[in-house]
N, C-alpha and C positions, 0 to 999 in steps of 0.2 A: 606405373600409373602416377601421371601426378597431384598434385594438391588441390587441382583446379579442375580434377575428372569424379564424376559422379561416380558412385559404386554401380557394379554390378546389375545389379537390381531395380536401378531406376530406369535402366531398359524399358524392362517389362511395365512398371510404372506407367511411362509416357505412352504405354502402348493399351495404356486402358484408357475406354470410351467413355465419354461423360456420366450416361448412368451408372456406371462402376464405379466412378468418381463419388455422384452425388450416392450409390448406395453404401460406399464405406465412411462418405460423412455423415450419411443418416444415425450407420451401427452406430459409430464412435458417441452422436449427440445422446441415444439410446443408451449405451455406456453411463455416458456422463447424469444421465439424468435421472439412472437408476441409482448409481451412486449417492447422489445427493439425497433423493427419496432414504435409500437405508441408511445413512447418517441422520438425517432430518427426526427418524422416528427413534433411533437410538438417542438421539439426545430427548427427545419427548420424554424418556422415560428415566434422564436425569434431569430435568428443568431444574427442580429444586437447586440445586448444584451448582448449574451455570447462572442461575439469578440468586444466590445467593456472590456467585463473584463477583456477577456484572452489577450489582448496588455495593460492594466492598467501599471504594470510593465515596459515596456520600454516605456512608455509613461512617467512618472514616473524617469525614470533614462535619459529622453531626458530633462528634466528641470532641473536634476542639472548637467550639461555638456552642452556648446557650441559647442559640435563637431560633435551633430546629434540635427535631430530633430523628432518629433512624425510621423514618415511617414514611412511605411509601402510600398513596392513594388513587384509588380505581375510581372512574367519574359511572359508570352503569356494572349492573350484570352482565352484558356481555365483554367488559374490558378483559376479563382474566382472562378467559379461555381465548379469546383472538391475541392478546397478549405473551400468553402459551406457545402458539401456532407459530407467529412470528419468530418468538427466540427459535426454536427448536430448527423452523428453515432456515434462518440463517445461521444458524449453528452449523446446520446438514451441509450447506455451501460452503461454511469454512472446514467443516474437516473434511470434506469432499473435493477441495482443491487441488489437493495433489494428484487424485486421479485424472482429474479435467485436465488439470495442465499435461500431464500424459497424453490423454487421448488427444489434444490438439497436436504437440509436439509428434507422434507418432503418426500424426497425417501430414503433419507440413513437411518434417524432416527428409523423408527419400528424394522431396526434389530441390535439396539444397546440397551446395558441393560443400567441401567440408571445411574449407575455409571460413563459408555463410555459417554452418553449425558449429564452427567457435565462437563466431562471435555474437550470434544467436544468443547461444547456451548462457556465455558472460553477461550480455546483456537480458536475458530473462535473468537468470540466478542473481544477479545485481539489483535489479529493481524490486525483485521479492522479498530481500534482505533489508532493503533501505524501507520498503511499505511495514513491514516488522517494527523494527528499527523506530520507524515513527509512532506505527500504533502504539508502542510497548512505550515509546517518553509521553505519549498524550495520557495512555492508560496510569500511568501512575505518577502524572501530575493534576490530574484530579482532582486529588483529596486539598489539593494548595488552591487550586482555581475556587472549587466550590465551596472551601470556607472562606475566600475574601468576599464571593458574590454573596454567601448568607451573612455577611458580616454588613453589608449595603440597608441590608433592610430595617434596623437599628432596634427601637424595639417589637416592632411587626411578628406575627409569626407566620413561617414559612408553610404553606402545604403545597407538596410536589407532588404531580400526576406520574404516574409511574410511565405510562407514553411518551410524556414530555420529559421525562430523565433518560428514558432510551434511546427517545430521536436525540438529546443533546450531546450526549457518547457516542454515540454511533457518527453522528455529526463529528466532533472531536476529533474521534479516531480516524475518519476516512481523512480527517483536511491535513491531517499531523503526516499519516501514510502515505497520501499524494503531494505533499511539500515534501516530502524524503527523495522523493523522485527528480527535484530539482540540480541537484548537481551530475547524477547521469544523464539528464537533458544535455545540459551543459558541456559536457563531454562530447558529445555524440555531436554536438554540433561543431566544437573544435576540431572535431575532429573529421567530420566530411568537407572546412573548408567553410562554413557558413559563416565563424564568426574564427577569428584569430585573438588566441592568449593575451597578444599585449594591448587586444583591443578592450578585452575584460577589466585586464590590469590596468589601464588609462581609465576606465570608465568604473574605479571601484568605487566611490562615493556614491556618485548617482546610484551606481548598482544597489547597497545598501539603502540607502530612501527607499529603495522602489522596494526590498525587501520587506523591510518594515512595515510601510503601508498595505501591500499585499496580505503581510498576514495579518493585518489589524481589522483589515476587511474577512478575510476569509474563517477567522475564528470565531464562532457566534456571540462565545461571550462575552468579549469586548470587554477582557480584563486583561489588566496591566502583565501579570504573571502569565497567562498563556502568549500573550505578546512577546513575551522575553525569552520564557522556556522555545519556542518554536524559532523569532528571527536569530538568538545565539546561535544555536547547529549551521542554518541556514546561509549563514554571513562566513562560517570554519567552510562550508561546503564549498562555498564558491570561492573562495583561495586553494583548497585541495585540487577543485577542477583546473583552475588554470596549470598550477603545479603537476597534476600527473598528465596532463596536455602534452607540456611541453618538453616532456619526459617523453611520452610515444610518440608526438611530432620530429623528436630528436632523433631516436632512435629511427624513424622509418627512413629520414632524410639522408643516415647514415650509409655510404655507399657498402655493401656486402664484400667481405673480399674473398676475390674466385680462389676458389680452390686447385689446390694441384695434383694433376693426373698420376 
């Protein structure tokens, strides 16, 4: 069989009718949505825990600054407990991700040949790592962002809504996670032909400007340090990408030498 033939099994696959289709995407949604539900409630009954993480950071930037302190503030009675709700589902969806990404993958994958599921596999497994990757520099640069911005206010004193400290993390982390994702872009387009290495490498100045301004827009809080912390990676990525480019553009362009009978 070759590398370019489907298993077995995906016979039978192409041989199911649509409602068999749409009923084993229903299970898998079922699956995935039950999942989330029992994470979701399992962290409900550590909140304490994960909101004591998730405020670490300006807890953190309240000790080296005298112009706030660790305190956190609810604008009604109903802030906490919708406050509660919130962490706890998205809590439920991040540790419920790995199932999801399962039940997706275990439906798309029978009707991919296995060449598609390497490079599938690489490129999910790549962009999971790089969204990581990013949350985890946004998540513990933080503590540097939010004492220069409480350091703006001079001698003012600060009171944060605890909403407005969630959405600004949560903001944070997704914009740091989905810039990580910029140099596998990059790649992938090098690499069907979209754009060629030495056009990158010709056009690296401009590339950087355009870096910069991007994430100066993209980070809400339009300080100098998250500007820095996120264009630095941003600007190695995009020299990495041309370089491992032009490493597998090399490599494929290589002619294979036949082997002997």
């Amino acid at each position: 069989m070759s590398a370019e033939t489907r298993p077995s099994d995906v016979a039978d696959q192409s041989a199911m009718t649509m409602m068999e289709h749409l009923r084993e995407f229903r299970t898998r949604i079922v699956r995935c949505a039950l999942a989330v539900a029992v994470c979701a409630i399992v962290a409900y009954f550590f909140y304490d825990q994960i909101y004591n993480f998730l405020t670490e950071p300006f807890c953190k930037a309240a000790k080296n600054t005298e112009q706030t302190t660790c305190q956190l503030y609810f604008l009604d009675l109903t802030s906490p407990f919708a406050t509660k709700l919130r962490v706890s589902g998205y809590s439920g969806l991040l540790l419920a991700s790995p199932v999801v990404f399962y039940q997706l993958w275990a439906f798309i994958a029978p009707a991919l040949y296995r060449k598609e599921k390497r490079w599938a596999t690489a490129f999910v497994g790549s962009s999971v790592v790089l969204f990581l990757l990013g949350a985890a520099l946004a998540f513990y640069s933080m503590p540097a962002i939010f004492t220069w911005l409480a350091q703006q206010a001079g001698s003012a004193q600060i009171q944060t809504v605890v909403a407005q400290y969630l959405s600004l993390l949560t903001v944070m982390v997704v914009a740091f996670g989905v810039a990580f994702e910029f140099p596998l872009l990059l790649v992938v387009l090098q690499l069907l032909g979209v754009v060629q290495p030495a056009t990158l490498a010709q056009y690296r100045r401009h590339a950087i400007v355009a870096i910069v301004a991007v994430v100066a827009i993209i980070t809400p809080g339009g300080d100098p340090i998250s500007l820095m912390v996120l264009s630095v990676p941003l600007i190695i990525f995009y020299e990495m990408s041309i370089f491992i480019s032009r490493i597998v553009l090399r490599r494929r362009e290589t002619p294979r030498q036949p082997q002997a009978d």
